[in-house]
C-alpha positions as CSV (number, residue, x, y, z in Angstrom):
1,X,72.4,-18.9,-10.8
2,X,71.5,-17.0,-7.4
3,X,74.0,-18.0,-4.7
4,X,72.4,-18.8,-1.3
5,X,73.2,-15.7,-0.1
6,X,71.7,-13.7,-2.3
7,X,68.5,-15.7,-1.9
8,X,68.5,-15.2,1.6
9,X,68.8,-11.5,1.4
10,X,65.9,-11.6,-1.5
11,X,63.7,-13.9,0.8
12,X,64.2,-11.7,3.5
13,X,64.1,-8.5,1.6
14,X,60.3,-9.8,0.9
15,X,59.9,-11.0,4.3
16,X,60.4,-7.4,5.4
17,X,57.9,-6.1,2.7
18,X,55.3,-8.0,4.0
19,X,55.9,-7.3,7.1
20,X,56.9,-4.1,7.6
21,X,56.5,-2.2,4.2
22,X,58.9,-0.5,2.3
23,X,59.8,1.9,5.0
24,X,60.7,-1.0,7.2
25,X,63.1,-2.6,4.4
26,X,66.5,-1.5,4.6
27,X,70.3,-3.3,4.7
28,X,70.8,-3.4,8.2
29,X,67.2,-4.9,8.7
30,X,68.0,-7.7,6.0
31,X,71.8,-8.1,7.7
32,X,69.6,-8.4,11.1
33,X,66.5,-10.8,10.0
34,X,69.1,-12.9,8.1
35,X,71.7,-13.1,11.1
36,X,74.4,-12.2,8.0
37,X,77.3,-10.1,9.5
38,X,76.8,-6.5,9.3
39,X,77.2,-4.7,5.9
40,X,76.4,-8.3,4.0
41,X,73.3,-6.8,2.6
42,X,75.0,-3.5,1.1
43,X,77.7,-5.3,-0.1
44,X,75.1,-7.7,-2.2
45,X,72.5,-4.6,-3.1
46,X,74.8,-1.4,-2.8
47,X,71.6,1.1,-3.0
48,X,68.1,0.8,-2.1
49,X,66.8,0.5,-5.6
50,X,68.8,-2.6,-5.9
51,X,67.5,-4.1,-2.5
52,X,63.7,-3.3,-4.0
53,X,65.2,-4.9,-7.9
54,X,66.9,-7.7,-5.9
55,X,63.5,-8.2,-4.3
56,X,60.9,-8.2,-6.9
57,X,63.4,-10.3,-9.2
58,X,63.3,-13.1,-6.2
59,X,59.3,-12.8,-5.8
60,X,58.9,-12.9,-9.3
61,X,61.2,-16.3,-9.4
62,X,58.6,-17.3,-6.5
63,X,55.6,-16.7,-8.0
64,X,56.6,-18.3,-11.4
65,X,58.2,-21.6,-9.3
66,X,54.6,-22.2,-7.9
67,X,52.5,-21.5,-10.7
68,X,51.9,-24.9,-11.9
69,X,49.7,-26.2,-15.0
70,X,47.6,-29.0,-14.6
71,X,49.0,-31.5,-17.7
72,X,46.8,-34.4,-16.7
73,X,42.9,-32.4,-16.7
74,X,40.8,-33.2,-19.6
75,X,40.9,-30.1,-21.7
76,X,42.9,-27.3,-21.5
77,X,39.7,-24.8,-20.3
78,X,39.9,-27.3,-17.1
79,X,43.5,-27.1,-17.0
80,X,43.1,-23.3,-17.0
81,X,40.7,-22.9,-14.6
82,X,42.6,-25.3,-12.4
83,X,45.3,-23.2,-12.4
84,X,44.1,-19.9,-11.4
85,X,42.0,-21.5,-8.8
86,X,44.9,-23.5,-6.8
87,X,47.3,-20.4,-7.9
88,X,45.0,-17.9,-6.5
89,X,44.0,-19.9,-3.3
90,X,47.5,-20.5,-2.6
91,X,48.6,-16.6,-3.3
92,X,45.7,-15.8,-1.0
93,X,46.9,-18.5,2.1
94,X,50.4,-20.1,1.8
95,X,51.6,-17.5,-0.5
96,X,50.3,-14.4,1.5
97,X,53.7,-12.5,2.2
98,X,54.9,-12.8,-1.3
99,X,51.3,-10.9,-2.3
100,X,51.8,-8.5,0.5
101,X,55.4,-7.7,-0.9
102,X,54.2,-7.8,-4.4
103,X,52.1,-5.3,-3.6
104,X,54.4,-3.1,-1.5
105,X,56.4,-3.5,-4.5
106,X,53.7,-2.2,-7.4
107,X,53.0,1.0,-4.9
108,X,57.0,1.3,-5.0
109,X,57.0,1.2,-8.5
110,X,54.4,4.0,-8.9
111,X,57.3,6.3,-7.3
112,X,60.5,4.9,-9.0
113,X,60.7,4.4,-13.0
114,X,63.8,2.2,-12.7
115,X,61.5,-0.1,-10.4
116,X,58.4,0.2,-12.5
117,X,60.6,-0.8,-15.8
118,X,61.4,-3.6,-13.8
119,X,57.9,-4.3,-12.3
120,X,56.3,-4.4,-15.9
121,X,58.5,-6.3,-17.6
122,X,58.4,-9.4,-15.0
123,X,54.3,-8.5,-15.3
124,X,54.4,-9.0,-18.9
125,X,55.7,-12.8,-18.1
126,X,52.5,-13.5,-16.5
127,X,50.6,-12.2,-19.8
128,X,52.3,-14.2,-21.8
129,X,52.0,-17.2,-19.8
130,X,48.0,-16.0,-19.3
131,X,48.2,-15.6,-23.2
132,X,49.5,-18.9,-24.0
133,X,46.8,-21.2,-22.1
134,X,44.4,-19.3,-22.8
135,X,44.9,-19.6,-26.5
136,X,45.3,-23.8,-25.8
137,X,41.9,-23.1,-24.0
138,X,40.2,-21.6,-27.6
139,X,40.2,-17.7,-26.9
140,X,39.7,-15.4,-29.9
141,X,41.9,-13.1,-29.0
142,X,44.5,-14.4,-26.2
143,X,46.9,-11.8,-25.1
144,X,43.8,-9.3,-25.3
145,X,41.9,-11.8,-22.9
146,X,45.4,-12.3,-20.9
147,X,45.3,-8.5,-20.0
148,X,41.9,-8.7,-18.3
149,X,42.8,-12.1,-16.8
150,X,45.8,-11.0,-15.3
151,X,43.8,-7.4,-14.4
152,X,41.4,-9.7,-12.7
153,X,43.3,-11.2,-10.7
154,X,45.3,-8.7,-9.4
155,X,42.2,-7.2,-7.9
156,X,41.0,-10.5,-6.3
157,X,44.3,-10.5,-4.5
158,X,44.2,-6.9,-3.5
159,X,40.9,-7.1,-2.5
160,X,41.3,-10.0,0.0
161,X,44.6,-9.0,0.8
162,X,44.6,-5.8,1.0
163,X,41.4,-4.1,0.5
164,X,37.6,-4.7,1.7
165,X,37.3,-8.0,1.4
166,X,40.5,-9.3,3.1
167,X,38.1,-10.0,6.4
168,X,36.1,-12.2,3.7
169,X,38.5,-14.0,1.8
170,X,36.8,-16.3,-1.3
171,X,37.4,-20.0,-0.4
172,X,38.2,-22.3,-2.9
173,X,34.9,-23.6,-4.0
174,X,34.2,-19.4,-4.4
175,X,37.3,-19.0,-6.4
176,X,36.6,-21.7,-8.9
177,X,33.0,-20.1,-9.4
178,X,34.7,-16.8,-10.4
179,X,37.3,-17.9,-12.4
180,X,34.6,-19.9,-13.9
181,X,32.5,-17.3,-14.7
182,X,35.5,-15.0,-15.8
183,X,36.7,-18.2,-18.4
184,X,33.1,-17.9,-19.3
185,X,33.6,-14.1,-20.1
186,X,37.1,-14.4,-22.0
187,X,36.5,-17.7,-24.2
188,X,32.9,-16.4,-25.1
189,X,30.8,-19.4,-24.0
190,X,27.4,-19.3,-22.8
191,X,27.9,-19.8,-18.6
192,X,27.0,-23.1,-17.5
């Protein structure tokens, strides 16, 4: 169980990601944004790699907290498509400074193999969660589908976070056209 402490240095940690990049993150920053006494944040995270762990561990505890299924929709395609719509919306609005640190932390990753080991296995949560309603939702071949559904999305978010589009962000009624279509693609029905 995380103290409170150590959630406050993680929730800062990807405060400063968002904000600032990974050049901007270091222990005296944290010890600063947090008001913690000086030398708190070392003492929690004794080396940068384990401020950037500490950090992607907390996001990925964030991300998974406010990914929600919808239980109650009529089929488990709806359900789905529910999902990824609210979830992407919200990573896209409410959620933006854990996307922004998430990717900070991916470009990180590229650079440090004790961070990308990290990175990939927390990823591979998301497949498997991706692989498991889409499976409910009737897909042939689910984690093969999960893969593309997770690749997906990860471009929509960089894209509009990020990339091109960000001055042109999909709405919600945009998103649920998309993920439509995509749901379309991966269960291999006929678009409506």
């Amino acid at each position: 169980m995380r103290t409170p402490r150590a959630a406050l240095i993680a929730d800062t940690a990807i405060a400063l990601l968002a904000e600032r990049g990974t050049r901007g993150l270091t222990h005296r920053a944290v010890d600063d944004r947090a008001r913690l006494p000086p030398g708190t944040t070392s003492n929690h995270a004794r080396t940068r790699a384990a401020l950037l762990q500490t950090a992607l561990t907390r996001l990925a505890e964030r991300e998974t907290a406010s990914f929600t299924t919808h239980p109650t929709a009529p089929d488990p395609r709806t359900a789905l498509r529910d999902t990824l719509t609210e979830g992407l919306h919200a990573a896209l609005t409410v959620g933006r400074t854990l996307t922004l640190a998430r990717l900070e932390l991916a470009l990180e990753a590229t650079r440090r193999p004790e961070l990308r080991v990290r990175y990939d296995a927390l990823g591979q949560g998301f497949i498997d969660l991706a692989a498991d309603l889409l499976a409910a939702a009737g897909a042939a071949a689910p984690r093969r589908a999960a893969r593309r559904l997770v690749a997906w999305c990860d471009g929509i978010l960089f894209n509009a976070t990020a990339g091109s589009g960000r001055a042109d962000s999909p709405d919600p009624l945009e998103l649920r056209e998309q993920v439509n279509a995509l749901l379309d693609a991966l269960l291999g029905l006929e678009a409506s």
